[in-house]
VEXDREN-650220 format. One line per 8 residues: number of its first residue (from 1); their letters; for each residue x, y, z of C-alpha. Coordinates in pm, 1 decimal, decimal comma, always signed. Layout:
<pts>
NUM> A> X:Y:Z | ... $
</pts>
This chain:
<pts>
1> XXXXXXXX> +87,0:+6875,7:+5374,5 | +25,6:+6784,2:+5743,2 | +362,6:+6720,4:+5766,4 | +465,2:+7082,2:+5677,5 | +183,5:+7229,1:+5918,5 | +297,5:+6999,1:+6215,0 | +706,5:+7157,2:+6095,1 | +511,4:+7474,7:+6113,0 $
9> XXXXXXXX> +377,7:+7483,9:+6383,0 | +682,6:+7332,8:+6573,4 | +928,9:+7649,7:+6451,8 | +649,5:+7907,8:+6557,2 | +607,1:+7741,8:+6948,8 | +1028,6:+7711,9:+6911,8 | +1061,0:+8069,5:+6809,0 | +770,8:+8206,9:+7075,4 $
17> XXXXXXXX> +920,4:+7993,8:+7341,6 | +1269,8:+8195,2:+7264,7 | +1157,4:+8513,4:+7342,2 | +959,3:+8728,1:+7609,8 | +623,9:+8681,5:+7621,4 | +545,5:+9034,3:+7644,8 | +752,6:+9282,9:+7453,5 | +892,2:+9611,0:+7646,1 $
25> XXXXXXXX> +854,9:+9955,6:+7467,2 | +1222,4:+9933,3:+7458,7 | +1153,0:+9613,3:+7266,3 | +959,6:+9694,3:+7013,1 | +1132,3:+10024,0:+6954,3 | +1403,0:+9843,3:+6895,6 | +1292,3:+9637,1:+6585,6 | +1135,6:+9989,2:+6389,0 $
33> XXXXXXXX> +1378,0:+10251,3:+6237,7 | +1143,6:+10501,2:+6377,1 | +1148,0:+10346,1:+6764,2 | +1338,3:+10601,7:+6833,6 | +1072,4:+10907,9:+6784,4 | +871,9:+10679,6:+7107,8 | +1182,8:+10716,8:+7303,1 | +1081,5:+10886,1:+7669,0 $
41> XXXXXXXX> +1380,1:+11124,0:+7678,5 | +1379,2:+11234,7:+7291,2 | +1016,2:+11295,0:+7330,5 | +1027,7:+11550,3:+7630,8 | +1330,4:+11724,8:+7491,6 | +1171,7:+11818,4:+7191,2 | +873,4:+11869,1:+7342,5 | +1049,9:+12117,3:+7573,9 $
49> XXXXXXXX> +1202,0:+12321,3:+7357,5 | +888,9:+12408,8:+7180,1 | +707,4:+12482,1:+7476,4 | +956,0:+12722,9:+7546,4 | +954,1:+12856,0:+7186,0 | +526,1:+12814,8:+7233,4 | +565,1:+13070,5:+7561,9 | +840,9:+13286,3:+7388,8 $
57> XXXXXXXX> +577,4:+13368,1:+7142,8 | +328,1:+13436,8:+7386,7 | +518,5:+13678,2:+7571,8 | +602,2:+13894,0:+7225,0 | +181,4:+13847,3:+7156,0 | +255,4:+13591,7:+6838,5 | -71,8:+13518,4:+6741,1 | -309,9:+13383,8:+6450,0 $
65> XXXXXXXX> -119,4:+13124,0:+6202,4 | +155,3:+13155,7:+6373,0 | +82,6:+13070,4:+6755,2 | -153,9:+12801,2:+6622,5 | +154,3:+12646,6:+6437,4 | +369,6:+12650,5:+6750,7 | +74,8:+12508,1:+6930,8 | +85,0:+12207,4:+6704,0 $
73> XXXXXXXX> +418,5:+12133,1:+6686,8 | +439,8:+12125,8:+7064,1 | +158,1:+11868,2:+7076,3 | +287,7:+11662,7:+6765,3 | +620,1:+11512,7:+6927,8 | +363,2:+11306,6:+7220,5 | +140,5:+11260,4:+6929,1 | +425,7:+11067,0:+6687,2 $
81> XXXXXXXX> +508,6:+10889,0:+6998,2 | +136,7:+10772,6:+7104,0 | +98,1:+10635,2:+6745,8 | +398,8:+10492,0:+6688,4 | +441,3:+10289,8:+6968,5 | +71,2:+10148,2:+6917,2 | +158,6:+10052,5:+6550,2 | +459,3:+9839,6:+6733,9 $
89> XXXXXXXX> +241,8:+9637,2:+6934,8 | +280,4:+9372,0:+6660,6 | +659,2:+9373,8:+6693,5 | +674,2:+9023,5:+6857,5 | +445,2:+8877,8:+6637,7 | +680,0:+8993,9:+6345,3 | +965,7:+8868,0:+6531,9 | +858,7:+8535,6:+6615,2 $
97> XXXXXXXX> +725,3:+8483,7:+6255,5 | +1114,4:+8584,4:+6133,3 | +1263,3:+8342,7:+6398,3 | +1034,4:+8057,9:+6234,9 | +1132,7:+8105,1:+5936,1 | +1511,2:+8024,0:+6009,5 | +1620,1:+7689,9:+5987,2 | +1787,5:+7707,3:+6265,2 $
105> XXXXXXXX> +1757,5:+7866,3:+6618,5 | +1805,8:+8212,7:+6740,4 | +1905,8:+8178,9:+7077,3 | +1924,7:+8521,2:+7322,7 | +1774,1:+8733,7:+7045,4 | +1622,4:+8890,3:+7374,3 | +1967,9:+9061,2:+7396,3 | +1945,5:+9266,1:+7088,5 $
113> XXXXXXXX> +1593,1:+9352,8:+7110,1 | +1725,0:+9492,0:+7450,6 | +2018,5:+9693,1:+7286,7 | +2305,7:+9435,1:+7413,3 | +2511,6:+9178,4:+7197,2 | +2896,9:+9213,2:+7052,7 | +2893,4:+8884,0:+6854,8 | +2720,8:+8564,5:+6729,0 $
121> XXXXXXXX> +2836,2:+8284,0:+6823,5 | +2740,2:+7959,1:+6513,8 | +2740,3:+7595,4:+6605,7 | +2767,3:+7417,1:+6259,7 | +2683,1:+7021,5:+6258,5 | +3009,2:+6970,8:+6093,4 | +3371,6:+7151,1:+6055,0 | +3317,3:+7545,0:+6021,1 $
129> XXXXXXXX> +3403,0:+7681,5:+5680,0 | +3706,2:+7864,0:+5632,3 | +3744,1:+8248,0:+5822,1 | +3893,4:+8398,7:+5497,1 | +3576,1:+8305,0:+5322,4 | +3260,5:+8370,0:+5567,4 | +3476,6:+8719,6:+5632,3 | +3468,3:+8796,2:+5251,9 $
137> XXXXXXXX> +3050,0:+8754,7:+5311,7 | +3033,2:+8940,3:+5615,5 | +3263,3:+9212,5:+5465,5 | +2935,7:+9250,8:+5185,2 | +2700,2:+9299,8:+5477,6 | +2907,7:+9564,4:+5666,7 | +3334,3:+9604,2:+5699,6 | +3262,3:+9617,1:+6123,7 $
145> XXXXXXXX> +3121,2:+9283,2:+6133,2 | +3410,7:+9009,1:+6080,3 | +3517,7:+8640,3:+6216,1 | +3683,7:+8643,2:+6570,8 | +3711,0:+8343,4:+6654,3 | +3705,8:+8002,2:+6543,1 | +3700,3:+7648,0:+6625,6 | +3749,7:+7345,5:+6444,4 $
153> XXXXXXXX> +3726,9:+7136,9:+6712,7 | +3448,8:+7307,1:+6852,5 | +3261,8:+7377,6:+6572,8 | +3182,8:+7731,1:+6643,6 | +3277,9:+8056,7:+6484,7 | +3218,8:+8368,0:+6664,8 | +3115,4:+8666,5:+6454,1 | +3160,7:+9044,9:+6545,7 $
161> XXXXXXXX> +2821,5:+9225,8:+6535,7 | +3024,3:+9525,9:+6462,7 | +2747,2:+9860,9:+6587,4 | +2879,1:+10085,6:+6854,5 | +2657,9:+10161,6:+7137,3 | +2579,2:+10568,2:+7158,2 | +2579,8:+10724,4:+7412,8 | +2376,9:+11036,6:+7324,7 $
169> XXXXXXXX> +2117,2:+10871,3:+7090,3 | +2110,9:+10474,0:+7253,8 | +1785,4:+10425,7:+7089,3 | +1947,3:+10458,2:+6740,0 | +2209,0:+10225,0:+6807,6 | +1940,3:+9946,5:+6921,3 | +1780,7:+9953,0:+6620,2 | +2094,0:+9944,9:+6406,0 $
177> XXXXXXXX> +2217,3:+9646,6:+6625,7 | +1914,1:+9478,4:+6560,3 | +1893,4:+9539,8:+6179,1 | +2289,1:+9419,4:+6137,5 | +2177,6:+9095,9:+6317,4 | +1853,4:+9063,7:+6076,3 | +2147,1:+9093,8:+5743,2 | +2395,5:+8910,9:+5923,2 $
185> XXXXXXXX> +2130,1:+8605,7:+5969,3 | +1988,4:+8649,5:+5623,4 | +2301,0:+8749,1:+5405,7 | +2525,6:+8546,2:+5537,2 | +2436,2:+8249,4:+5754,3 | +2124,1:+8115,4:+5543,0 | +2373,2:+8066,9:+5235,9 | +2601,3:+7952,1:+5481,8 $
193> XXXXXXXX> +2391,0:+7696,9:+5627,4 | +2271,3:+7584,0:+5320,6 | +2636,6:+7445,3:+5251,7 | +2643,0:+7344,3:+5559,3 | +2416,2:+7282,8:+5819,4 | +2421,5:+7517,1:+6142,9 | +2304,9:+7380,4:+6495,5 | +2230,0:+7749,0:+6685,6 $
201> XXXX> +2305,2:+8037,9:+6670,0 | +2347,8:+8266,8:+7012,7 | +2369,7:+8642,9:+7085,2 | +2648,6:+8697,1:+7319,4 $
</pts>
């Protein structure tokens, strides 16, 4: 039983030692399917074009239910935003306690949480398995994400992440990057390391 704790505690300082010590609002956006609702540049769009639609109304003397409705739905955009990104203040904590529970390390998961990373690059102990067979795993996690290099000698396979960055929603594509790592890591490289045993694995 100690032993486990001491093991315990050892992957926690590991995985808390392998990321930022303080999370950005970029950062915790990134790990919530909803991060995006916080982002800065959503957030005053929307909120603009209600205003206008808020004044609009105004000027044709909209009132009662109507004005009040407009009123709200100007205000509830900042609102969404205010709570939401509270609520993520335990992002880290959620990410560190993920990272511990891999038998192996994570390294540069900073990347991703920052919206950057093509590929993973795995270290196994001993000779990589064959490509035809981790592609025929990845290919159940997403067709995009796929072997593109590997190394016998090395011992290191290099996997395609496989999300494309966009340009007019950025925020979307952060989180998507970061969920395809979270099923890459659990759908294919825990079975994977289970047959055999991986060193690291790195976000480049």
């Amino acid at each position: 039983m100690a032993e486990d704790v001491e093991v315990r505690e050892v992957a926690l300082r590991r995985a808390d030692e392998s990321v930022s010590v303080k999370f950005t609002r970029l950062m915790n956006a990134t790990t919530s399917r909803y991060g995006v609702l916080t982002d800065p540049p959503i957030v005053a769009v929307v909120t603009a074009l209600l205003l206008m639609a808020l004044l609009v109304a105004r000027n044709y003397d909209v009132g009662g239910t109507t004005l009040m409705a407009l009123v709200v739905l100007t205000v509830l955009p900042l609102l969404i935003a205010v709570v939401l990104t509270l609520s993520l203040r335990k992002a880290r904590g959620a990410v560190v306690e993920w990272l511990a529970r891999l038998p192996f390390p994570v390294e540069n998961m900073n990347a991703v949480l920052n919206g950057l990373g093509e590929s993973l690059e795995i270290t196994f102990a001993g000779d990589p398995p064959a490509t035809e067979a981790i592609n025929a795993e990845l290919d159940k996690v997403h067709p995009d994400s796929f072997v593109t290099q590997s190394s016998a000698e090395e011992r290191r396979v290099e996997i395609r992440i496989g999300v494309v960055d966009s340009k007019r929603n950025p925020a979307a594509s952060n989180h998507q990057r970061f969920a395809r790592v979270t099923a890459l890591v659990e759908g294919v490289l825990l079975p994977l390391a289970a047959k055999q045993r991986i060193v690291e694995v790195r976000v480049k």
